[in-house]
N, C-alpha and C positions, 0 to 999 in steps of 0.2 A: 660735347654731349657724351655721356658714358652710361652704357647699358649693364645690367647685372639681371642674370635669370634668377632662378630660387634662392632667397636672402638678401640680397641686396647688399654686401658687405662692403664691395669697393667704394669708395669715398673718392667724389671728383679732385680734381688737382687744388679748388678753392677753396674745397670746402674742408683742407688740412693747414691752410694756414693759419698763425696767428697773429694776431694783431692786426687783420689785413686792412685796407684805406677801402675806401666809396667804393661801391659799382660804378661801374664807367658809363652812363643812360646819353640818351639825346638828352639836351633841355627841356622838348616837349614832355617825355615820358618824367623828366625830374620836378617838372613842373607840376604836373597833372599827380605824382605821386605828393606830392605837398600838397595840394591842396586838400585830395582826400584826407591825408592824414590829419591835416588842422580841423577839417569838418569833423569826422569821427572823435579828437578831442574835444572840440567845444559842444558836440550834440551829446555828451556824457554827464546827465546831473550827478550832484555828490550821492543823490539819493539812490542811485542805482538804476533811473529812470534815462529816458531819451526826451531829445527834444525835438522830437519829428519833421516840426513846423523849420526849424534854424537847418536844421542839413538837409531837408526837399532844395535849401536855395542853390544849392551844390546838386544835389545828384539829379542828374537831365532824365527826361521818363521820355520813351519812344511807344507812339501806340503801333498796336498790330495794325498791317494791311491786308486785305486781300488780293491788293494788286501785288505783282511779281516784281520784286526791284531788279537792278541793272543784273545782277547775277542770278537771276529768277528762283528766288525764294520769297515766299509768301508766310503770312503769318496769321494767326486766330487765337483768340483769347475762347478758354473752354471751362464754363462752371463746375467745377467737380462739387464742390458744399458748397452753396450760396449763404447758409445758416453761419456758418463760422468764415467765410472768406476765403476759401480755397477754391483756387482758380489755377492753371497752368497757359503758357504759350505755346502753340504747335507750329512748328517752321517747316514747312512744308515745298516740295519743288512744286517750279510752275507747269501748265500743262504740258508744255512741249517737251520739259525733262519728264514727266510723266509718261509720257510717249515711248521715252528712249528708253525705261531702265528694263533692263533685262529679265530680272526677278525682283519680289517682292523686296522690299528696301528694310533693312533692320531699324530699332528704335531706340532712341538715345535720351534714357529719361535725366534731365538734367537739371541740379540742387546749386542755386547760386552761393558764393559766398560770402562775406561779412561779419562776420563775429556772432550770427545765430540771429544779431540784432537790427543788421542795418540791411539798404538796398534791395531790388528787386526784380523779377525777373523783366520788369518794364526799364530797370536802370539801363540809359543807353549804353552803357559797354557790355553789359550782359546780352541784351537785345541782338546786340553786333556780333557778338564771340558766337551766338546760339546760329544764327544767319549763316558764318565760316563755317561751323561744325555740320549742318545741314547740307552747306554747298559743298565742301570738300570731303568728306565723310561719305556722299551718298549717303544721309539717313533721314529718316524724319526724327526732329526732335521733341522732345516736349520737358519746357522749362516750366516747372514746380514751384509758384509762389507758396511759399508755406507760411506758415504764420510766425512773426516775429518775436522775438522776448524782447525785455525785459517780460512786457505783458501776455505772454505765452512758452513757459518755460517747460523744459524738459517734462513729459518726451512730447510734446505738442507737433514739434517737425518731425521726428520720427511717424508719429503718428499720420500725418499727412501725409507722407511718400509714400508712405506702405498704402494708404487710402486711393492715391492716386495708382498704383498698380492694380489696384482692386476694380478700381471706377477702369482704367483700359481693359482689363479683360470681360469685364460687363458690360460695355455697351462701345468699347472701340474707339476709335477718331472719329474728327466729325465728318459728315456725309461729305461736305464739300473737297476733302480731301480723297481725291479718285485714287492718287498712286497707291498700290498694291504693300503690304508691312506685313513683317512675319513678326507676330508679335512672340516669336520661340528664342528669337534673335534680341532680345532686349538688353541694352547696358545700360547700365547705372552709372553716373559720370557727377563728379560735383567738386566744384575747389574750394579750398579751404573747410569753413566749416560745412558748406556742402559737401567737402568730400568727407566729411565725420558722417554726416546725413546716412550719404550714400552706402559706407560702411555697413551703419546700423541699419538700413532698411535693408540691405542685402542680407544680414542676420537673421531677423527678424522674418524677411519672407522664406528664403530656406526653411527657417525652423518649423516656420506655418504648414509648407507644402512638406516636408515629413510626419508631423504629428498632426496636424487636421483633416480630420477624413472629408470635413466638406470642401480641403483646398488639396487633396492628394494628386489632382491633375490638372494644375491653372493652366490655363491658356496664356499667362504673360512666365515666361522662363529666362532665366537672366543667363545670359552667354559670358558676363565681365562685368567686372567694376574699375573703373576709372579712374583714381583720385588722384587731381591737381595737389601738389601742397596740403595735403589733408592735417586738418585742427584740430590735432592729438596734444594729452597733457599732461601733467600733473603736478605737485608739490616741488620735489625738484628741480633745480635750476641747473641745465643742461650746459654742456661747454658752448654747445652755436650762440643759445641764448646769451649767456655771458660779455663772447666774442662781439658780439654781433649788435649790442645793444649802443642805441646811439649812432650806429653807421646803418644796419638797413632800413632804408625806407620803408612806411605805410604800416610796418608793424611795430611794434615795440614791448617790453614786458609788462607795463602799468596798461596797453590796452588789453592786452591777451586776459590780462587776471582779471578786468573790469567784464570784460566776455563772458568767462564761464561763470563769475558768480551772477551775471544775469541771464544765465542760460541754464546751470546746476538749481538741483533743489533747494530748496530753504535753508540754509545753514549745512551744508556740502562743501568740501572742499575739491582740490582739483585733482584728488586720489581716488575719485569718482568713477567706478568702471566706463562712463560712458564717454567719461575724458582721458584718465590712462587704461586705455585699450590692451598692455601688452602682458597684463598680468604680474609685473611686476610691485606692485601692490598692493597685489589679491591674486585671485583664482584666478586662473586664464579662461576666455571664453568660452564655451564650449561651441566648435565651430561645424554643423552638419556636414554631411558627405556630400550634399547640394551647393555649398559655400560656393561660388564661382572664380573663375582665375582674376586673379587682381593684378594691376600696372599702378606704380607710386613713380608717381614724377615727386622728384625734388629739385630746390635751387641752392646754390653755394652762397647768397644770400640771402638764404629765407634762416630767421631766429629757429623756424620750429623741423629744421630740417633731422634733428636727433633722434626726436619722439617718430617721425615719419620713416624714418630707418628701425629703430625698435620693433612700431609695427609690424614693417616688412617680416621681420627675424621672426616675430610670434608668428605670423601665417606660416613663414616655412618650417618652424617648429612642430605645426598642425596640419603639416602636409597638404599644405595647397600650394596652388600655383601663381606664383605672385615673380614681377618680372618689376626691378628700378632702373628707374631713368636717369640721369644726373644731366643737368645743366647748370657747368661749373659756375657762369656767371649771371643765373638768374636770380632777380629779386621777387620776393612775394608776390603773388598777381601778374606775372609778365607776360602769361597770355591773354590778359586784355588790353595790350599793346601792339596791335599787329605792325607798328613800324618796326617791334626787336625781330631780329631773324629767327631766335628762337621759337617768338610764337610762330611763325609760321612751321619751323620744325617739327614743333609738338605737333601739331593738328596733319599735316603731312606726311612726317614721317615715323611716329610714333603712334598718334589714335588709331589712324588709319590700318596703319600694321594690326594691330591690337586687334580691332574690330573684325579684317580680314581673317585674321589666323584664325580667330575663337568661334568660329561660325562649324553648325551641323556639318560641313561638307570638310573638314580638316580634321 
């Protein structure tokens, strides 16, 4: 693992070679990365469309409990729009860590990923990764079902994240959740194209609580943005992508492109601000003095590790506070594998940091 403060420039050891062979996985995670990958192709019509019913047989749905599992986190499903289907997960400790924590618990709004189009915050690996984040984190989380494209395209998920921070600072968690949340302490955390999500909602509400007089003093204030692998784009075809294509796993360039045109507007290409983020195909964004400090993990086998670097470089161009991680030999997704060590690294020794530093009292 290799850390880099403002910019991000240093490139892990893996992620400079060329031509390099397979990531080295158990069979399980190589397994389990194949299979998703076969479901995401064959759940892909020519039409642009999904085929929901053929990839439910693959993706496993875990419901909320309110009983405390072995690591005593609990869970609850919370209607934010019942009119258009927005709902979140809240993973919440059990009473007895309730009991113990000290002060009030930060809050970890969290955007799963998938191409914009697939899976859910009920997908069991998501489910599972939110549970870690809860347990290890000290935090309460709350995972963001947003609405999915083809049939809800841009900004429809934007839309819902920013809705769902709306909906917490109005009317809270639910009662049944006693432990104490300082909703001043709020991160924003999402992988892949959740971390695009999380990106734009973090814009997006900044911009809000400077220029709207009716949101000049929200109650929800974002402490950090998170992004896993985040699902940055555009028209060019990048050296990783190149490299990379054919050897890593679960992503590939014929899905990436089948993504944003069912996630972009109508006849949009992927020079899209909302896909190349870095300005290099347009204006650069224009980012408030509110913008929050950001952390980009990247993997030395993720395709989209280029455009995630780029990113970084625009933030510190914009004078924010933006901190990359490198995990030379991780492939796309690899924190929802907690047999790799690095997922547990991330969430241990990386979130945790993150979360800890970026707090009112540092």
């Amino acid at each position: 693992m290799t850390s880099t403060g403002n910019g991000g420039e240093k490139m892990g050891a893996a992620a400079k070679k060329k031509g390099q062979g397979p990531a080295s996985l158990p069979w399980t995670v190589r397994f389990q990365a194949l299979v998703l990958s076969a479901a995401c192709d064959m759940s892909q019509r020519r039409d642009g469309t999904v085929n929901r019913f053929l990839f439910s047989l693959v993706d496993r749905q875990t419901r909320a409990s309110s009983r405390p599992d072995a690591r005593g986190v609990r869970s609850a499903d919370v209607d934010v729009d019942a009119s258009r289907g927005l709902w979140a997960r809240v993973f919440s400790p059990s009473a007895e860590a309730e009991q113990a924590a000290p002060a009030p618990l930060p809050v970890v709004v969290y955007f799963h990923g998938g191409g914009f189009a697939l899976l859910s915050v009920a997908s069991t690996p998501f489910d599972a990764m939110c549970r870690r984040f809860c347990r290890e984190l000290g935090a309460v989380v709350v995972s963001v079902n947003y609405r999915l494209a083809p049939e809800h395209r841009y900004p429809a998920a934007y839309d819902d994240g920013e809705d769902v921070l709306r909906y917490l600072g109005a009317t809270g968690l639910p009662a049944d959740i006693a432990v104490p949340v300082d909703l001043s302490r709020c991160f924003l955390a999402g992988d892949s194209a959740g971390g695009n999500i999380a990106h734009h909602v973090a814009h997006r509400w900044t911009i809000s609580s400077s220029t709207d007089p009716s949101n000049k003093n929200p109650v929800v204030r974002l402490a950090g943005i998170i992004l896993l692998q985040p699902f940055f784009g555009g028209e060019e075809r990048t050296e990783a992508e190149l490299r990379l294509e054919g050897v890593a796993p679960i992503v590939n360039m014929r899905l990436l492109d089948w993504s944003w045109r069912a996630f972009l507007p109508e006849g949009a290409d992927r020079n899209h601000p909302v896909a190349h983020v870095t300005g290099e195909a347009g204006p650069e964004p224009e980012l408030p003095d509110a913008f929050p400090p950001a952390i980009v993990v990247l993997g030395g086998f993720d395709p989209l590790q280029d455009w995630q670097r780029r990113y970084a470089a625009m933030l510190q161009r914009k004078g924010k506070a933006v901190q990359v991680v490198e995990f030379p030999d991780a492939i796309h997704g690899f924190y929802m594998f907690p047999e790799l060590p690095d997922a547990g690294k991330l969430v241990n020794d990386v979130m945790a940091t993150f979360i800890e530093t970026n707090t009112p009292d540092h």
